[in-house]
KELUMSE-679369 format. One line per 5 residues: their letters; for each residue z negated, x, y of C-alpha. Coordinates in Angstrom, 1 decimal. Layout:
N
a	Z X Y; ... .
//
This chain:
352
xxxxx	-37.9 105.9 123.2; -38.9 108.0 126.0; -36.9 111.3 126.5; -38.3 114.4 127.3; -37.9 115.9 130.6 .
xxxxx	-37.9 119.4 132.2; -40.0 119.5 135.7; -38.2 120.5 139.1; -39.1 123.7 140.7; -40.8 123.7 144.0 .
xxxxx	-38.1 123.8 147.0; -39.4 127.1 148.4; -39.0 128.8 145.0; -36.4 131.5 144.9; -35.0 133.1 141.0 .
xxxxx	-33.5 136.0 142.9; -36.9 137.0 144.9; -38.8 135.6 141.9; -36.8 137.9 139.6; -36.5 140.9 142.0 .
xxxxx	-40.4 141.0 142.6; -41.3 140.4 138.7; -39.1 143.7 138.2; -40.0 145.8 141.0; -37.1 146.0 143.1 .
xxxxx	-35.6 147.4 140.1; -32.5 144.5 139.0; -29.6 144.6 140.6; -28.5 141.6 142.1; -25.0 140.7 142.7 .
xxxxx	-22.1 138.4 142.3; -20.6 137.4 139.0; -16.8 137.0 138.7; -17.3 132.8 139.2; -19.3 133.7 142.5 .
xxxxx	-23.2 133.1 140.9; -25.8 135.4 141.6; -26.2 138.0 138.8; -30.0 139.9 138.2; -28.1 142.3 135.7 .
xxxxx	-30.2 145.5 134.9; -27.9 147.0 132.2; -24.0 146.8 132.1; -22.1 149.8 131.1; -19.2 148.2 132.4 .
xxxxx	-20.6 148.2 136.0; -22.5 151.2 135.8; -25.4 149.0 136.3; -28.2 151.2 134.0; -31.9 150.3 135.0 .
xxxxx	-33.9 150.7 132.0; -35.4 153.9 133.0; -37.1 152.0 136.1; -38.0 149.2 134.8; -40.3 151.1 132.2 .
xxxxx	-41.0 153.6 135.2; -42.6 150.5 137.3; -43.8 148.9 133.8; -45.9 152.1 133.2; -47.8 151.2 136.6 .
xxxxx	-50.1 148.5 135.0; -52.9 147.4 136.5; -54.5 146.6 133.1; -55.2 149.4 130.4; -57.3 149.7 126.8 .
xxxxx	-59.9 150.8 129.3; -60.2 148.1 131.9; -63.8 146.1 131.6; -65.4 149.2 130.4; -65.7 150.4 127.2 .
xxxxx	-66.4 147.7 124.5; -68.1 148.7 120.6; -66.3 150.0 119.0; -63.2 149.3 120.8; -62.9 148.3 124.3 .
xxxxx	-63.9 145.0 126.8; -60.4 143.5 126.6; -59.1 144.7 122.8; -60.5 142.5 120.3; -61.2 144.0 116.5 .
xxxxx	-59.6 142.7 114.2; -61.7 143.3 110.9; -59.7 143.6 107.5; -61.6 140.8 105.4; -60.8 142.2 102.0 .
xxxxx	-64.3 143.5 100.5; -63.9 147.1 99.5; -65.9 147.7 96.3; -66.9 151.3 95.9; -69.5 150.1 93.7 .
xxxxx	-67.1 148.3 91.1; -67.5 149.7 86.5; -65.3 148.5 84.1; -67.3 147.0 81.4; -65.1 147.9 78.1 .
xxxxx	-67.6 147.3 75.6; -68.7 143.9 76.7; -65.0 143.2 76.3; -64.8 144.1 73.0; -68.2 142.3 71.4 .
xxxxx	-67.7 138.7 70.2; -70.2 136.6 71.8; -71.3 134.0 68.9; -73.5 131.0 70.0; -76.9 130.9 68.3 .
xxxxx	-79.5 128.0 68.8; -83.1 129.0 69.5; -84.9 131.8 71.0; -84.5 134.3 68.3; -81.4 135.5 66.4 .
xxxxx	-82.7 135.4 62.7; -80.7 136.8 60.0; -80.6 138.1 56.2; -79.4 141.5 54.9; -78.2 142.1 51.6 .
xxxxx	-79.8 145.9 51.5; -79.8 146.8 48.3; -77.7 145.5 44.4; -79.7 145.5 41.6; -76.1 146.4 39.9 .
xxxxx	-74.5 145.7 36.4; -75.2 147.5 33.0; -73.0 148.3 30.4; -75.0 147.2 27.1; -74.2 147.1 23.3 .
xxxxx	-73.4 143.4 22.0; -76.4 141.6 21.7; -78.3 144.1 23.1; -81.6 143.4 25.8; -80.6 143.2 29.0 .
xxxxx	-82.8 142.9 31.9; -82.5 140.8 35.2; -81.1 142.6 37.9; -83.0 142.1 41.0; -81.2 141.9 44.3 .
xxxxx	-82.9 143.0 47.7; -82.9 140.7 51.0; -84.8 141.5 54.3; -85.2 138.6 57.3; -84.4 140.6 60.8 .
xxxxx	-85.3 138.5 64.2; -84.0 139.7 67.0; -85.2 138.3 70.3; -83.6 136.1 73.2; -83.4 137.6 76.6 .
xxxxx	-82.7 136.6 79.9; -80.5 137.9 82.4; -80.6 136.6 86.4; -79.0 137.0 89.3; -80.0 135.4 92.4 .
xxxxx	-78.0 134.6 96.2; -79.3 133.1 98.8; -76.7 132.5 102.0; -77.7 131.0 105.4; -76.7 128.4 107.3 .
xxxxx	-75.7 130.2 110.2; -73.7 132.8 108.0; -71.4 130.4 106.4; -70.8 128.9 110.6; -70.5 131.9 112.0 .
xxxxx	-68.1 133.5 109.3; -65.9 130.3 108.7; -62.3 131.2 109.2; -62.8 135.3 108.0; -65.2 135.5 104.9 .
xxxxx	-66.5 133.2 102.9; -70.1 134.2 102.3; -70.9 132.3 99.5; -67.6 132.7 97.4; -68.0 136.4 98.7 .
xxxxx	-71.8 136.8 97.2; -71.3 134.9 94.2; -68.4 137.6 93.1; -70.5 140.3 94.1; -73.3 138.7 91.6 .
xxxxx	-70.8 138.0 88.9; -70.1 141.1 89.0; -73.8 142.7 89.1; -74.6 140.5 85.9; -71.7 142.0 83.6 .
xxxxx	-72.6 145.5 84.9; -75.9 144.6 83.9; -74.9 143.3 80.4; -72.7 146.9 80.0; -75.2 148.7 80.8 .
xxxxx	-77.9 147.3 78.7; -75.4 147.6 75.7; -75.6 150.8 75.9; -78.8 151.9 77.6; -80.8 149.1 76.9 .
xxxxx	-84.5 150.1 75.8; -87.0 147.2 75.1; -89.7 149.7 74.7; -89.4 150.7 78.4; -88.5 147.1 79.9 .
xxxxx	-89.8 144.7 77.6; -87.5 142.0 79.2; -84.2 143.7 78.0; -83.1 144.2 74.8; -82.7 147.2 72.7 .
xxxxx	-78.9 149.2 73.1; -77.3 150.9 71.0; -78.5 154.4 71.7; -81.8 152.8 70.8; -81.0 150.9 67.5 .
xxxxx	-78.8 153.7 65.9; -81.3 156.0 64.6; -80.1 156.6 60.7; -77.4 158.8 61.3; -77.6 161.1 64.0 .
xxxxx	-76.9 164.7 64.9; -78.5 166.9 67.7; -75.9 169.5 69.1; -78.9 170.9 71.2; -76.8 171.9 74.6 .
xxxxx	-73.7 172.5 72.9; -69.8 171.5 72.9; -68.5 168.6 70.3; -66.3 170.1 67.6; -63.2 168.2 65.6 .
xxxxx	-64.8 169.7 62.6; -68.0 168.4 63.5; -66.7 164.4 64.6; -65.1 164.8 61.1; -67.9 165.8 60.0 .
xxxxx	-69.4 162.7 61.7; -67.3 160.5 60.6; -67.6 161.1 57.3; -71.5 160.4 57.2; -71.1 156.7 58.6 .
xxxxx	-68.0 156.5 56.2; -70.8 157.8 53.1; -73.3 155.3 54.5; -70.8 152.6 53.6; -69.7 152.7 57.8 .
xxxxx	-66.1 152.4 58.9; -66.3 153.4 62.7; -63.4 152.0 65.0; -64.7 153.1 68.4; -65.9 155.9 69.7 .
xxxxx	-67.9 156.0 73.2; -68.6 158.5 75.1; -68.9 159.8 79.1; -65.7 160.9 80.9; -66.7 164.7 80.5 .
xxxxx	-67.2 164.4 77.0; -63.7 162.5 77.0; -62.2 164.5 78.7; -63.4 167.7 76.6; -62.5 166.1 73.2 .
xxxxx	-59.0 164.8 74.5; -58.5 168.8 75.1; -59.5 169.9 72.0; -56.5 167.6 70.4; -54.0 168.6 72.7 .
xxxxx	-54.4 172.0 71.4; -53.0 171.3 68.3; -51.0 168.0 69.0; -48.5 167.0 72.2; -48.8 163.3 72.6 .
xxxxx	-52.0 161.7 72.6; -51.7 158.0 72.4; -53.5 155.1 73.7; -54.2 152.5 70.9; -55.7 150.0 73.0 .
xxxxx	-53.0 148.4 74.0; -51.2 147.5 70.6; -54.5 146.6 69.3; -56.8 144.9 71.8; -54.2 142.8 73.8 .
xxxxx	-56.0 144.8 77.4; -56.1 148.3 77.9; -58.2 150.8 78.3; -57.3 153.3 80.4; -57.8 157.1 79.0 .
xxxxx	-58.2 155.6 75.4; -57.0 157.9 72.3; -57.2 157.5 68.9; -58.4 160.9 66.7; -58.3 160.1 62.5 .
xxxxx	-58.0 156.2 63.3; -60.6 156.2 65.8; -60.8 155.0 69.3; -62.1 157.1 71.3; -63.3 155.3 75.5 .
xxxxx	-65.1 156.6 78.3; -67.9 154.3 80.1; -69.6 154.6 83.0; -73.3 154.1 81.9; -72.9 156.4 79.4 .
xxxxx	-75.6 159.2 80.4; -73.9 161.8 82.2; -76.1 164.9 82.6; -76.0 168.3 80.8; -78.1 168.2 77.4 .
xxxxx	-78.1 164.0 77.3; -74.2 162.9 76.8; -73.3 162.1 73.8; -70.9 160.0 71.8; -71.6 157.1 69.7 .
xxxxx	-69.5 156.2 66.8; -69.3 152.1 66.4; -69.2 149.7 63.4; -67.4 147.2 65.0; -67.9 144.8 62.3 .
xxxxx	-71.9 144.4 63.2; -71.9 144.6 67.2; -72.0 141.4 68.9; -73.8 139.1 71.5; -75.8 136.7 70.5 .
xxxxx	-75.3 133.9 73.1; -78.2 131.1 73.4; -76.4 130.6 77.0; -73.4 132.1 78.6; -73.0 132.7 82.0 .
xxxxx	-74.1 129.8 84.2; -74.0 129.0 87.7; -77.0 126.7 89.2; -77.9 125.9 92.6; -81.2 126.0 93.4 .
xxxxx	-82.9 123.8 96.6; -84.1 125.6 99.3; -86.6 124.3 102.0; -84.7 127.1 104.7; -81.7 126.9 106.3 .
xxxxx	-79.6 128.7 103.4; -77.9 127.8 100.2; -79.3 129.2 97.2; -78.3 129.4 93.7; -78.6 131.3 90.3 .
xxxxx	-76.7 133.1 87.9; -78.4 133.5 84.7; -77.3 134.0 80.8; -79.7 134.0 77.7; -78.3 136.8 75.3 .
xxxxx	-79.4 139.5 72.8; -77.9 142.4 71.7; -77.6 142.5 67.5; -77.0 145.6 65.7; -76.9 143.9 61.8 .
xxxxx	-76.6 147.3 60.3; -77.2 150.1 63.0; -76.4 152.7 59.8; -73.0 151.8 59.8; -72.9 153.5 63.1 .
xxxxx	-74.0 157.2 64.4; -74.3 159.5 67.4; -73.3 162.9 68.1; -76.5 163.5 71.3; -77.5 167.2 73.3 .
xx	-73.8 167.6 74.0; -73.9 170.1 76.9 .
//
């Protein structure tokens, strides 16, 4: 085995000089107690103390953050160094997509039958007539939609950003993300009568039970009041949604007359929900796409039992080939909103 060797120094090298010059005249160069030269520039035992001109003749550099001329947006010589975490100032929670079940249906329809009315039971005197009681039954079809995303990344992207970003794992989060803010929002907003292509939310399909406030607060009186009417139409509301202000505005109203307001979303849900609180056994959450100006907010009171996504196909990733210099691919879902009994449910609307 070979060992490894240290090379000789030239024979007109000097340490002293060497030393002396690096430091600007500024060691102190003596004789050690065995005799050896010493380039000492701090011993409080000697009074040897040159710290102060060393960084003196440091200070004298012949390179500064200026030299080369200024650079963008630093200068020639100082790299930037770029923090490759992706700030999202664009990022929603999606609380209500959380809390639907998504079932899998087959087709491009979601077909079902309501029971929407008993013909009932008679009392009758022994051997008395007694007519059939007829039974009512509706078939509802609500429609498939479907939901895309596309990214496309180039070839010289992914070179040129190999070792900071990844542009494809960055763009396919940023998609990911776009298609459940997407979903949110049309759970909410959705309106096939204005977009044909998405389907109908729940501010469109609750339309039995509602109340117009007409530019005014909420009440407690009046989400009793509320509450009783989906409870009447044979409701039993879990959730209530509703825009931060309006939250926020309600969750005041209870801690006039109570001191802690609690959060049940965290017993009950296994995830929280940040802000939630719970008003006569009701969950009360904010969400971002709920409208938001004066004279449109509102709060919707939920039937959880009869909100879910329909799911022909759940969120999919498929690349696509491309005839450029890029990679492309999809995200896409087939889904549909279903609101089996939207009269289970109401909304309070024209809160100011």
């Amino acid at each position: 085995m070979m060992k490894a060797v240290f090379g000789g120094m030239p024979d007109s090298f000097s340490v002293s000089k060497a030393e002396s010059e690096g430091f600007a005249g500024s060691l102190h160069i003596g004789k050690d107690h065995l005799g050896g030269e010493s380039t000492e520039y701090y011993n409080p035992a000697m009074g040897v103390d040159k710290r102060a001109m060393i960084k003196e003749h440091i200070a004298k550099v012949s390179i500064d953050t200026q030299t080369g001329g200024a650079g963008t947006p630093g200068t020639a010589l100082v790299p930037v160094y770029v923090d490759p975490s992706i700030v999202d100032r664009t990022i929603k929670e999606a609380p209500l997509r959380a809390m639907l079940p998504r079932r899998a249906v087959k087709g491009l329809t979601y077909d079902y039958v309501p029971l929407t009315a008993k013909g009932g039971a008679v009392w009758a005197f022994e051997n008395g007539s007694i007519n059939e009681q007829t039974d009512t039954y509706e078939r509802v079809s609500v429609g498939i939609k479907f939901l895309y995303a596309k990214g496309r990344v180039s070839g010289p992207a992914i070179a040129a950003m190999r070792g900071f970003i990844d542009p494809t794992q960055l763009d396919l989060s940023v998609k990911t993300a776009s298609v459940i803010e997407a979903e949110e929002d049309m759970i909410i907003n959705g309106d096939n009568s204005t977009n044909p292509e998405e389907p109908d939310g729940l501010i469109q399909t609750i339309g039995t039970n509602t109340t117009d406030l007409s530019s005014a607060y909420p009440t407690l009186s009046g989400i009793r009041a509320e509450l009783a009417t989906t409870y009447n139409a044979n409701g039993m509301v879990s959730v209530a949604v509703t825009d931060a202000s309006t939250h926020n505005y309600v969750k005041g109203l209870l801690l006039d007359i109570q001191r802690n307001v609690e959060n049940p979303s965290m017993a009950n849900m296994g995830f929280g929900i940040p802000g939630a609180f719970d008003f006569d056994g009701v969950m009360f959450v904010r969400d971002k796409f709920m409208p938001t100006s004066s004279g449109s907010r509102r709060i919707l009171f939920l039937d959880m039992r009869y909100l879910f996504m329909a799911v022909l196909q759940d969120l999919t990733y498929e690349e696509k080939p491309d005839s450029a210099d890029s990679a492309t691919y999809w995200l896409k879902e087939y889904i549909a909103f279903v609101n089996t009994f939207e009269g289970a449910s109401s909304q309070i609307y024209g809160i100011l």
